[in-house]
Backbone as CSV, one residue per row, in Angstrom:
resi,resn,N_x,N_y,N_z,CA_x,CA_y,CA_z,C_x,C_y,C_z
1,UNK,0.822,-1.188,0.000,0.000,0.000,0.000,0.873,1.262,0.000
2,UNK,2.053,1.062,0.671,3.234,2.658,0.746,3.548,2.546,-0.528
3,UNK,3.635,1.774,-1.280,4.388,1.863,-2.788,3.392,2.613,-3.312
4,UNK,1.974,2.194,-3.388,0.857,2.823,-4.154,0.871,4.047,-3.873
5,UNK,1.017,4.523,-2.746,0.764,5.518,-2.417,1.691,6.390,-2.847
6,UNK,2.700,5.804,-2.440,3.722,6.976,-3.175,3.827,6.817,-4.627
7,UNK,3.586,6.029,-5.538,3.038,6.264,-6.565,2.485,6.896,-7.576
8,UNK,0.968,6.846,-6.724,0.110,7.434,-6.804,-0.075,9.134,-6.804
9,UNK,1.187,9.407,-5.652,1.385,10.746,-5.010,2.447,11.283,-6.005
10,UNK,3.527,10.272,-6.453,3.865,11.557,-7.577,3.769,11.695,-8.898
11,UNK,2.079,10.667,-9.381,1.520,11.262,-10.493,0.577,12.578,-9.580
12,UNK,0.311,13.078,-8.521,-0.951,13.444,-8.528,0.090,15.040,-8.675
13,UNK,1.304,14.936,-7.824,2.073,16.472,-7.874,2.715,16.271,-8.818
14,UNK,3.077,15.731,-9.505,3.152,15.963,-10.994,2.122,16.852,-12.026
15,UNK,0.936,16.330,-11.739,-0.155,16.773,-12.950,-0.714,18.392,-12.030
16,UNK,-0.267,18.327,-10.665,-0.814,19.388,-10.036,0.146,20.568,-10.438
17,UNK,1.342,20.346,-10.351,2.300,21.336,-10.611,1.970,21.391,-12.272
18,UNK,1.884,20.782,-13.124,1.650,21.430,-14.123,0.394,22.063,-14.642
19,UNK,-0.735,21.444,-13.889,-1.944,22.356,-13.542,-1.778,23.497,-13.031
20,UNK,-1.398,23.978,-12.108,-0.906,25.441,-11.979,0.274,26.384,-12.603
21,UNK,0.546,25.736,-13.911,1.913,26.254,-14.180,0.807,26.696,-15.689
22,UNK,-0.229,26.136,-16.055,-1.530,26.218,-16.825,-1.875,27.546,-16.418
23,UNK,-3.179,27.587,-14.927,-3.610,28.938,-14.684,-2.373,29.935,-14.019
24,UNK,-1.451,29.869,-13.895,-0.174,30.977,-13.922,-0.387,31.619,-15.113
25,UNK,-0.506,30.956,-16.596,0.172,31.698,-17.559,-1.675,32.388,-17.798
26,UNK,-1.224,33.425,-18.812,-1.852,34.238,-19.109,-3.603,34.294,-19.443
27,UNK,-3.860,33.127,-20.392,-4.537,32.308,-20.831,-5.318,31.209,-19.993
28,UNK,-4.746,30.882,-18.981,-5.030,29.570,-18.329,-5.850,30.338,-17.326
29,UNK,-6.360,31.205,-16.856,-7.140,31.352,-15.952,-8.539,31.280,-16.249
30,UNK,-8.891,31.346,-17.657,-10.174,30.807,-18.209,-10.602,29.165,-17.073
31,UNK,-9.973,28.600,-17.139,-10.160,27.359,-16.386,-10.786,27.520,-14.770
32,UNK,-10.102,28.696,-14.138,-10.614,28.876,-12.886,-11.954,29.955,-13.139
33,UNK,-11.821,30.985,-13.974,-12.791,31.499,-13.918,-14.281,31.063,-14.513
34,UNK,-13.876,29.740,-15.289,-14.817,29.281,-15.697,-15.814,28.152,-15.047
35,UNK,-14.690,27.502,-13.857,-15.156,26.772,-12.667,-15.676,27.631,-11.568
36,UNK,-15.307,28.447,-10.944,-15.659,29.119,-10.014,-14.912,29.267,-8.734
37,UNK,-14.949,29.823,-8.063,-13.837,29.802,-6.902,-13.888,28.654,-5.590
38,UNK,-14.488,27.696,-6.397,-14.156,26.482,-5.360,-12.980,25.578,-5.666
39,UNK,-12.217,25.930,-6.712,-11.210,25.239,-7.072,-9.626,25.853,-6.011
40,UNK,-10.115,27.391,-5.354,-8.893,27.678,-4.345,-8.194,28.417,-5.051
41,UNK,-8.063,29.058,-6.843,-7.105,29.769,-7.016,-7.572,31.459,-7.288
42,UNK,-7.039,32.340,-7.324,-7.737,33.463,-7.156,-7.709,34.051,-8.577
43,UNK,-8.973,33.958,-9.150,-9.097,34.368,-10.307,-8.981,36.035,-10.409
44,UNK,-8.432,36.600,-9.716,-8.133,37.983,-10.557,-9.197,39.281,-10.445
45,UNK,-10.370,38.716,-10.117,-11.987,39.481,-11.026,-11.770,39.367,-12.014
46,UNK,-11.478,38.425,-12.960,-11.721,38.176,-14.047,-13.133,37.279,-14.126
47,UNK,-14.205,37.284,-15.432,-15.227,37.509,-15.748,-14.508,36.546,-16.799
48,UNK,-15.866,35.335,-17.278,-15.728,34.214,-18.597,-16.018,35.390,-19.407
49,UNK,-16.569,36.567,-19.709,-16.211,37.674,-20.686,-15.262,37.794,-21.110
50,UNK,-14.269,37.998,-20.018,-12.895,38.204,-20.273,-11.839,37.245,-21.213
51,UNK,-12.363,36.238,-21.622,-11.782,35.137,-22.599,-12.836,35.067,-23.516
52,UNK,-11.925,34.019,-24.518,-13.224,33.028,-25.532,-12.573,32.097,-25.337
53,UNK,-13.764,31.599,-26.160,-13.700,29.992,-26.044,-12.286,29.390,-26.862
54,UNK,-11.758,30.279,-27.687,-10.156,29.800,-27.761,-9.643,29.691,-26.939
55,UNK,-9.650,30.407,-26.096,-8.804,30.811,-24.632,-9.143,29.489,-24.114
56,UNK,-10.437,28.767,-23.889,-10.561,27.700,-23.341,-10.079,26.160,-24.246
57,UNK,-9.521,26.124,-25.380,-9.021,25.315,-26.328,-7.960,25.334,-25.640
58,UNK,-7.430,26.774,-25.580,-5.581,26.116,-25.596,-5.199,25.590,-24.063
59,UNK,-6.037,26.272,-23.397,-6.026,25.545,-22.060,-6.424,24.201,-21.705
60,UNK,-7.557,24.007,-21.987,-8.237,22.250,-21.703,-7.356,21.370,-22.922
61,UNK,-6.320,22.091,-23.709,-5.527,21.330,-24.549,-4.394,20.727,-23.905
62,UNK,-3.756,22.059,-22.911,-2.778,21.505,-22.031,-3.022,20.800,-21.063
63,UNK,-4.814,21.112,-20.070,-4.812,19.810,-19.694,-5.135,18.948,-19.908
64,UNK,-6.067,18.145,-21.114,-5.884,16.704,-21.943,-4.143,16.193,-22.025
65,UNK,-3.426,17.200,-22.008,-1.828,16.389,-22.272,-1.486,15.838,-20.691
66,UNK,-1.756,16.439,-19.844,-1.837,16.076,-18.460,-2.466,14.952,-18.135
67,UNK,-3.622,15.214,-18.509,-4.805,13.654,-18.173,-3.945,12.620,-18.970
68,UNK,-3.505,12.744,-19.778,-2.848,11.549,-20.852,-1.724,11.053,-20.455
69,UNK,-1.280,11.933,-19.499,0.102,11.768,-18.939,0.069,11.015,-17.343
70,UNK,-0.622,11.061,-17.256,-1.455,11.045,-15.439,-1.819,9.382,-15.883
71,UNK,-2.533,9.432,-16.823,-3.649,8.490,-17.233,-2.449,6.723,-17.329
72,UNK,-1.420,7.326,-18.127,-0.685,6.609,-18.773,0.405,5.993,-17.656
73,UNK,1.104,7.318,-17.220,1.629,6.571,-15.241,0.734,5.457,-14.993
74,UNK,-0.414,6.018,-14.351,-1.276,4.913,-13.729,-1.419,3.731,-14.309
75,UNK,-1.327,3.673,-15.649,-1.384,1.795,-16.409,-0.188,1.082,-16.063
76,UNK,0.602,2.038,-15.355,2.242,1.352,-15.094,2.017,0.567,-13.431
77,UNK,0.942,1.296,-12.861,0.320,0.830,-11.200,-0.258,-0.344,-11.371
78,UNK,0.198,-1.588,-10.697,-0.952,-2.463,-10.104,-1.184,-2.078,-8.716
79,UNK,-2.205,-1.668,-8.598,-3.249,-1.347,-7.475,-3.557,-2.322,-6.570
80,UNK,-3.306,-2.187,-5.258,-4.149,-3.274,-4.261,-5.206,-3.819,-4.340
81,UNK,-5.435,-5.063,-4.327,-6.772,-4.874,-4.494,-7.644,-4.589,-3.665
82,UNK,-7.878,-4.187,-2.483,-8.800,-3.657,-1.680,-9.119,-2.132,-2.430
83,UNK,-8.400,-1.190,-3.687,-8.598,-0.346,-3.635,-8.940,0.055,-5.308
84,UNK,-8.757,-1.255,-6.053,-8.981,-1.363,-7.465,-9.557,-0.151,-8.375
85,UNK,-10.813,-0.094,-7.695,-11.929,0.344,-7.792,-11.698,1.574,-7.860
86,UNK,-11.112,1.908,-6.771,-10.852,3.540,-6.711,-9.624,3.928,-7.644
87,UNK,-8.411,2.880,-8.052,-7.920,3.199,-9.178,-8.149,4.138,-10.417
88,UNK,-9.736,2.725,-10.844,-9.885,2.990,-11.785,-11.210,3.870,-12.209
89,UNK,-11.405,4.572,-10.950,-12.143,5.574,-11.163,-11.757,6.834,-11.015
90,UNK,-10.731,7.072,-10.416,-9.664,8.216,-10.627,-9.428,8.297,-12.052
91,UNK,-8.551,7.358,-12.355,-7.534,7.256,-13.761,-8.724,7.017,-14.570
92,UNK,-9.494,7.431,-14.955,-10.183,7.470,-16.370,-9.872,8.756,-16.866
93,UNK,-10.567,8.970,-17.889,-10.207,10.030,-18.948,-12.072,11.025,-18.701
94,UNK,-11.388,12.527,-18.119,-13.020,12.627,-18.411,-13.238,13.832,-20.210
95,UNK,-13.921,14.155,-20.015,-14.402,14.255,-22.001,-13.609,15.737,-22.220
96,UNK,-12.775,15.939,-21.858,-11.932,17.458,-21.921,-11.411,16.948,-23.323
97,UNK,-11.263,16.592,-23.921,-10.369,16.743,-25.266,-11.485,16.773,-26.376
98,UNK,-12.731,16.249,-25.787,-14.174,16.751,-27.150,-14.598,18.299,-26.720
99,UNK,-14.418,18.626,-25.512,-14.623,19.835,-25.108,-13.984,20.815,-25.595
100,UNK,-12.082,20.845,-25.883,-11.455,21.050,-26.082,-11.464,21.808,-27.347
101,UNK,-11.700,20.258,-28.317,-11.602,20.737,-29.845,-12.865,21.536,-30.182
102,UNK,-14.287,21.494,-29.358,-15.579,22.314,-29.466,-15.470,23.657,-29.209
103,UNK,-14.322,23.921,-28.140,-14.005,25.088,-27.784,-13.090,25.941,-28.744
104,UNK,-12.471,24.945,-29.454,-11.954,25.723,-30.910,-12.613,26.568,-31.954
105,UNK,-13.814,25.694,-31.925,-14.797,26.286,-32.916,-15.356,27.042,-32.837
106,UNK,-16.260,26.948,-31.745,-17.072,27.762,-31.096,-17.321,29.543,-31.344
107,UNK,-17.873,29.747,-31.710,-18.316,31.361,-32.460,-18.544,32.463,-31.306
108,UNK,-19.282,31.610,-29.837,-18.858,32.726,-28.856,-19.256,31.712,-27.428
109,UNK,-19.341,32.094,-26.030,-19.890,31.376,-25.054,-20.860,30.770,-24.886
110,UNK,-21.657,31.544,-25.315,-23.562,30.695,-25.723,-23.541,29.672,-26.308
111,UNK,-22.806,29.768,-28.012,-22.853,28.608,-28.710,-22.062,27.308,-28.206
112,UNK,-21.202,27.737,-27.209,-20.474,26.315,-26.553,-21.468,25.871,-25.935
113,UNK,-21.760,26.432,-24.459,-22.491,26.757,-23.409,-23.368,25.608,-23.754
114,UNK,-24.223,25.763,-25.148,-25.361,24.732,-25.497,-24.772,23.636,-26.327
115,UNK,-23.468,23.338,-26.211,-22.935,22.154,-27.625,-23.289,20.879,-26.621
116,UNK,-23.400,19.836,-26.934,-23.325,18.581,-26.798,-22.278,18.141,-26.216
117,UNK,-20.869,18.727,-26.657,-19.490,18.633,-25.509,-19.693,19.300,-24.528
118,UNK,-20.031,20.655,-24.326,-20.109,20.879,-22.731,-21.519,20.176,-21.904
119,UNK,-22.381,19.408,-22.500,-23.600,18.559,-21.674,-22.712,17.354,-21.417
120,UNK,-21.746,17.343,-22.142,-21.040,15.648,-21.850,-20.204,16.259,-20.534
121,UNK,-19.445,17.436,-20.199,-18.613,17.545,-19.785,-19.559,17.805,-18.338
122,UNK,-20.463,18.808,-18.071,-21.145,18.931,-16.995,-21.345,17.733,-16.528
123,UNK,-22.409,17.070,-17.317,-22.766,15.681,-16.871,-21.610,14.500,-16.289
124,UNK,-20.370,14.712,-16.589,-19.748,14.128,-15.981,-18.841,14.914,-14.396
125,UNK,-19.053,15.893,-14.328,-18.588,16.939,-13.222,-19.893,16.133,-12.472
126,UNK,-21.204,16.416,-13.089,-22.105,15.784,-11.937,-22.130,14.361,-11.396
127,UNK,-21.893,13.534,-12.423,-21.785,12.298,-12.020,-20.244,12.097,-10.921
128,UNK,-19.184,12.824,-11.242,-18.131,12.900,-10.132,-18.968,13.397,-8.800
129,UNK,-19.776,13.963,-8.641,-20.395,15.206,-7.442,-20.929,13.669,-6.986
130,UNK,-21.661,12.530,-7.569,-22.427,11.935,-6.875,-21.616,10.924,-6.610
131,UNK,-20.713,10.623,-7.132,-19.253,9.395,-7.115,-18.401,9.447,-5.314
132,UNK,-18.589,11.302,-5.692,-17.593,12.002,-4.315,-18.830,11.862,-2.863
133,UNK,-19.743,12.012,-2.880,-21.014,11.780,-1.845,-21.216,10.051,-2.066
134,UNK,-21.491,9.710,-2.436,-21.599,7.565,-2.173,-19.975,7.281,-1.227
135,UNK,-18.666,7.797,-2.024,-17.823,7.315,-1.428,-17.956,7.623,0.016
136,UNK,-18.110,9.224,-0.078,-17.834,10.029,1.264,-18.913,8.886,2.539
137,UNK,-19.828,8.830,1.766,-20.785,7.777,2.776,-20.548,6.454,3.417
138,UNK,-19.843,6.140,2.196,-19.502,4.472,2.556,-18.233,4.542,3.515
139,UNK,-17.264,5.259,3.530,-16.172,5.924,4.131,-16.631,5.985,5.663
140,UNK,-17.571,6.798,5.864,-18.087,7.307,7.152,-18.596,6.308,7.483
141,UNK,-19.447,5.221,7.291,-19.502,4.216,7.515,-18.947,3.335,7.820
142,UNK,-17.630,2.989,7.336,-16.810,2.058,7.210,-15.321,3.134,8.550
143,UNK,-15.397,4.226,9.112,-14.780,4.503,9.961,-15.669,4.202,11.426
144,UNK,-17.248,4.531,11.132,-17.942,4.584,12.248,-17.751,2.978,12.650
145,UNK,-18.259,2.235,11.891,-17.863,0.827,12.381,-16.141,0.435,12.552
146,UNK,-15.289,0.703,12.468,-14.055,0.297,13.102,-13.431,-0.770,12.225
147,UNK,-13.845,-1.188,11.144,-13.558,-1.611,10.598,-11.599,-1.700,10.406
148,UNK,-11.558,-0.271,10.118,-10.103,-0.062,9.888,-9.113,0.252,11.133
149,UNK,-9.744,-0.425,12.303,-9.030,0.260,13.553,-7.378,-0.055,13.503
150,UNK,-6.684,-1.162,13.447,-5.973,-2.192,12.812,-4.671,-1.245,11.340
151,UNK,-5.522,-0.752,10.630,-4.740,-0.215,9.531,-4.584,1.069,9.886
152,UNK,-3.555,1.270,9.834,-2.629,2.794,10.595,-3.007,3.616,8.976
153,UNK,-3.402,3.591,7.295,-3.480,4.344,6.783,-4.837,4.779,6.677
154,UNK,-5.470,3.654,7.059,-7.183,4.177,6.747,-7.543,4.913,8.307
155,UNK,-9.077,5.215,7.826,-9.484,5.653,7.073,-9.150,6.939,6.508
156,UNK,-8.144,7.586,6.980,-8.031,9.469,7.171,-7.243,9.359,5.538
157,UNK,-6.328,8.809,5.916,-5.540,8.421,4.587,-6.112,8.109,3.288
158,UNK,-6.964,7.008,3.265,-7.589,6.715,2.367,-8.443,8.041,1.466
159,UNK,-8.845,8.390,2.706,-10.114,9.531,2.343,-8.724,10.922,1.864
160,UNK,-8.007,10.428,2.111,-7.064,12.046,1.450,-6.803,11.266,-0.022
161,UNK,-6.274,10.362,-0.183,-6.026,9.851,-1.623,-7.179,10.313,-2.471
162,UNK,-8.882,10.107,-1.800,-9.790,9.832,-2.934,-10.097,11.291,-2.596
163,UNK,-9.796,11.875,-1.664,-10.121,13.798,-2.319,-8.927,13.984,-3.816
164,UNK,-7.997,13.998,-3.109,-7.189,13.984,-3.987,-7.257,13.054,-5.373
165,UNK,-7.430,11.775,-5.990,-7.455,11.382,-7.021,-8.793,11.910,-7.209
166,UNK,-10.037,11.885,-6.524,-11.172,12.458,-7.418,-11.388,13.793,-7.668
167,UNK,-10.794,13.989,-6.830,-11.029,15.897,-6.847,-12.279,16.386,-5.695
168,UNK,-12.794,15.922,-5.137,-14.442,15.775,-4.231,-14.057,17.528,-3.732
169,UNK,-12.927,17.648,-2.955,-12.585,19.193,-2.675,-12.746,20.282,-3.722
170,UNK,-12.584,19.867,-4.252,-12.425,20.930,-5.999,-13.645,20.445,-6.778
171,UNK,-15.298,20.010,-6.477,-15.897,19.594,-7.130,-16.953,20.810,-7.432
172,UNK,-17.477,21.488,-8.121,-18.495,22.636,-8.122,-19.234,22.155,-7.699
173,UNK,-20.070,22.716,-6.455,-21.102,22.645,-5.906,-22.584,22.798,-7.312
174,UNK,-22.548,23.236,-8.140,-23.535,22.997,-9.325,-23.105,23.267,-10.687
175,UNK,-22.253,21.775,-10.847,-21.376,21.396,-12.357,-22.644,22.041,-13.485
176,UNK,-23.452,22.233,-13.438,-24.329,22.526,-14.841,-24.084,24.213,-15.271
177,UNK,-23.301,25.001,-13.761,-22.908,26.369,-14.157,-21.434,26.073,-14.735
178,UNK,-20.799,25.420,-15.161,-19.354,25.661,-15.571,-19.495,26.031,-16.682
179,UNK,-18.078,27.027,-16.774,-18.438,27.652,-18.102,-19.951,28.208,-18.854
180,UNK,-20.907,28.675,-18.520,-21.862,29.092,-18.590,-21.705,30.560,-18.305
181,UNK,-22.263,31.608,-19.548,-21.716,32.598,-20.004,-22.751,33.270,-19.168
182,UNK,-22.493,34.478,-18.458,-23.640,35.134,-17.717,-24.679,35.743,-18.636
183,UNK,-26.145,36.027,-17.640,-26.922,35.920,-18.611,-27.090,37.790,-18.799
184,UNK,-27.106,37.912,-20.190,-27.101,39.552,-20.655,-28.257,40.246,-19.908
């Protein structure tokens, strides 16, 4: 389990440091301002006005190279199996690279706003929102019963990996506003 973990831990500051090396540069703050300030970085007062949807191409471009990079470490992990599961629900791919290339096209915020890539992309922010609440439950459960009294990493540990591989801390409280252009 220490191998995984440390593993695990330096794909996650890996893809994190280059996630912020993203909203550092000029361009990349479309990403926070387009999530909202539950992600922790300080968007500036900058306004999704303040970009287009190019702005959001070249960014969700650099991070698809991240996810791919993240994604691809992890096929190098065999995972415990008590924790499989949570592997391989971290390490999937979520739809940022159809988002990506939609955001290329895209004529202004509205016309994304309503594409079929950003309903894929919400819809999966929401389905993470309900992924991050079942775990969080079964977790609390599985500490209240004592289950893990015995294992010096669970449960506190555990539950920091799956904030961390799922993101549950950084999840928008209502994925259907991301990127959603204010209304005139």
């Amino acid at each position: 389990m220490e191998e995984y973990v440390e593993s695990v831990d330096a794909i996650f500051e890996r893809a994190i440091g280059q996630y912020e090396d993203i909203i550092e540069s000029p361009g990349g703050l479309v990403l926070v301002v387009g999530q909202g300030d539950h992600l922790g970085f300080d968007d500036q007062g900058l306004q999704l006005t303040d970009f287009t949807p190019q702005d959001l191409h070249v960014a969700l471009s650099r991070v698809v190279e991240i996810q791919d990079e993240a994604v691809a470490a992890a096929a190098a992990i065999d995972p415990p199996e008590q924790i499989e599961d949570i592997h391989t629900l971290y390490f999937r791919e979520l739809p940022l690279r159809e988002l990506a290339a939609r955001a290329a096209t895209a004529a202004s915020w509205e016309e994304l706003s309503e594409s079929a890539e950003m309903a894929a992309y919400r819809d999966a922010l929401e389905a993470d929102n309900q992924v991050c609440a079942e775990f969080q439950a079964t977790l609390d459960a599985t500490a209240d019963r004592g289950a893990f009294v015995d294992v010096p990493w669970m449960p506190s540990e555990l539950s920091e990996i799956v904030d961390y591989a799922l993101g549950c801390g950084g999840q928008p409280s209502n994925p259907q506003d991301a990127y959603r252009p204010p209304a005139p």
